[in-house]
Phi, psi and omega in degrees: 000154187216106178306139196260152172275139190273134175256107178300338183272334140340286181303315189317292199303329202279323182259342169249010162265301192294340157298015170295302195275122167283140182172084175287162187291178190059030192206340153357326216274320178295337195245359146338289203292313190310286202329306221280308195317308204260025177257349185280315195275327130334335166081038189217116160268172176247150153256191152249058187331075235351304206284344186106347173314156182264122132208124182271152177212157187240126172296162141285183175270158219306307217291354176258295208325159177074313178290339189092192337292180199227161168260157156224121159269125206256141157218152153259172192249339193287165181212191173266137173203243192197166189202142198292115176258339163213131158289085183299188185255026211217357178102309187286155193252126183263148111031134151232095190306146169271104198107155185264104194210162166309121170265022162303308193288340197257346179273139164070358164313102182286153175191132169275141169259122154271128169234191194293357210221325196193184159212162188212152200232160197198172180235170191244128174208140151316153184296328177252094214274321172245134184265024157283335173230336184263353191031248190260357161317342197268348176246038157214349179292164189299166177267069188222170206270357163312329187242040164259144142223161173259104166314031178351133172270055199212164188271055188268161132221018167213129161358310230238339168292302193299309185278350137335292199285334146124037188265127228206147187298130185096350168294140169273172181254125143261200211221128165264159221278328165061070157272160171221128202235108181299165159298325182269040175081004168272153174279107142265135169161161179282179190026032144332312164285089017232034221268313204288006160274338152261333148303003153257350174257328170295327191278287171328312176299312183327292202301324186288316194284349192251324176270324172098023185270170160332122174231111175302320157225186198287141197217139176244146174239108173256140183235093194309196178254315214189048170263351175278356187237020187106311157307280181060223167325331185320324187233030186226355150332113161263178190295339198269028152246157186228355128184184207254172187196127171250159195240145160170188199275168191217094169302136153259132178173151215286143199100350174249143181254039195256150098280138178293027146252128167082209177215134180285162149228102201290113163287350176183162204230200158241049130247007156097184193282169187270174189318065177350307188297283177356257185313001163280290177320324196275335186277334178292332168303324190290315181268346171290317214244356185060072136237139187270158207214153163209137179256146213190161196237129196209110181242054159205039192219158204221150169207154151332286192298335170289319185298319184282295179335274176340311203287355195088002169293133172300010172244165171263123175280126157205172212227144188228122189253154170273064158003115212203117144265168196063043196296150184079356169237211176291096175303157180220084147248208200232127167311300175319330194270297186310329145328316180279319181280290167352293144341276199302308174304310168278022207256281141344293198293317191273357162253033140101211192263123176332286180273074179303344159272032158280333147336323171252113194288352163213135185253155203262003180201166156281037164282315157294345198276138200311143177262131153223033181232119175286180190286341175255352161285357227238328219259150179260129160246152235240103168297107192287149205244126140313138168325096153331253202006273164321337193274281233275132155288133157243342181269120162353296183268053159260131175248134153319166187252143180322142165245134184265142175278000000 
């Protein structure tokens, strides 16, 4: 295996054209076509799934390809966003969010509306909007997303103004991503969550697909749909993988071990923990080649790789993060950490199978089966217990023993 050079201007260009594409889940369908367009220009074929999930595969070598077991690193394409839920009578729209966020992050928002004929663009403002008429009042109404609606930057004030434009209950809202890219290496933008997690994986593929190294088996680079809304991964496992690696975002925020450095690796989510082996191995990559890691625990959180589990797929799971603050709001990482998960992945890609008897999807004894306790973590030592016997009197002229003052 050999660490690869990442072309970081690559990964840039990559993260802000899909941050381009609007694509709240149920919205999809465009950025489907980019994805598809730049796995094209790569030379790496695909499939599709009815609904548009991705999974691409970088063959292995011949003497493996086919045979199994396969890896799949899962990304989504998907973000968050709002969908038209009421026409009020006053022209403005309220809302429903896509995904699950904050309607904090939803205040002050631009946003294009689609609808089936057209778009239009507008802002998310609280209901109570101006402290010119409500006075301090605008610094007590509730946070929720009822006391948002969507301004149309059009000359509406009525139902019937709003259904002129063919604008209709189910449109979607997306939210524009507003990136910023420092000079001193930072990301600031909304949907960071997940695009700069596929501009690392795209970027990893770039890198592989380019150097000519060694892949041992076969690795699909999959790209859901619908992990903000819960699914994702859930139904696009096929049987020849045995284990999976989800790409996503890793909050930073006190108490957490996630940093806008390196690459998090989460032991565990709230599906409980990922693959002791898996996530061993990926921190051991890490400490071979000098990429910097961290490691962290996240108990509000949903992936890709917990969505295949959940769904009943046999495989190990581990999950590789960008370090990001403010997730679900103006996200914040670092060019360099996505550079570092990119590294680590092909890195990933060029070592074979976690388990070689993983190779086989049932095994006929535990014989082969893996240990993740040596034998002396195992052995107990045994505080030895006094005789009851000698302790308790049983006999009458038995004195209890003296207490001295």
């Amino acid at each position: 295996m050999e660490k690869l050079d990442i072309d970081a201007r690559y990964l840039q260009t990559v993260l802000l054209e899909l941050l381009a594409i609007p694509s709240p889940a149920g919205l999809t369908d465009e950025i489907v076509h980019y994805t598809a367009h730049v796995l094209e220009s790569l030379d790496i074929p695909y499939q599709l799934t009815r609904r548009g999930t991705i999974r691409a595969t970088l063959r292995g070598d011949s003497a493996h390809s086919g045979m199994g077991p396969d890896c799949a690193i899962v990304a989504h394409l998907d973000t968050l966003g709002a969908m038209v839920r009421e026409i009020k009578p006053n022209g403005r729209l309220s809302l429903s969010s896509i995904g699950t966020w904050s309607s904090r992050w939803a205040e002050g928002g631009r946003v294009t509306l689609f609808t089936e004929r057209g778009r239009y663009r507008g802002s998310v403002l609280p209901l109570l909007a101006s402290g010119h008429v409500y006075n301090e009042a605008i610094d007590t109404q509730p946070i929720n997303w009822d006391q948002l609606e969507l301004r149309i930057d059009e000359p509406v004030h009525t139902r019937e103004d709003v259904a002129r434009l063919g604008i209709q209950i189910g449109d979607f809202v997306a939210f524009d991503a507003n990136p910023e890219i420092l000079d001193n290496g930072y990301i600031v933008s909304r949907h960071l969550d997940n695009k700069a997690g596929v501009a690392a994986v795209l970027a990893a593929l770039k890198a592989v697909r380019e150097s000519g190294v060694s892949v041992p088996m076969d690795c699909h680079a999959v790209f859901t749909l619908t992990e903000e809304v819960g699914s994702g991964a859930r139904a696009v496992i096929e049987d020849d993988v045995s284990e999976v690696i989800g790409i996503d975002i890793g909050p930073v925020a006190p108490g957490q071990g996630a940093k806008e450095q390196g690459v998090t690796i989460p032991m565990m989510d709230s599906a409980g923990p990922h693959d002791y082996h898996l996530t061993r191995r990926l921190l051991r990559l890490c400490e071979e080649y000098g990429i910097p890691s961290h490691r962290d625990v996240f108990r509000f959180y949903h992936s890709d790789a917990g969505a295949a589990v959940s769904a009943g797929h046999d495989v190990r799971t581990a999950l590789l993060c960008f370090g990001a603050d403010a997730s679900h709001g103006y996200e914040r990482t670092r060019l360099d950490v996505l550079v570092n998960l990119a590294e680590l992945l092909s890195l990933y890609i060029q070592s074979g199978p976690t388990m070689p008897e993983d190779r086989q999807r049932r095994m006929g004894s535990a014989a082969g089966f893996s240990h993740q306790l040596a034998p002396r973590q195992l052995v107990r030592k045994e505080t030895p217990l006094p005789d009851a016997g000698e302790l308790v009197h049983t006999r009458r002229d038995t004195k209890p023993p003296s207490s001295s003052s």
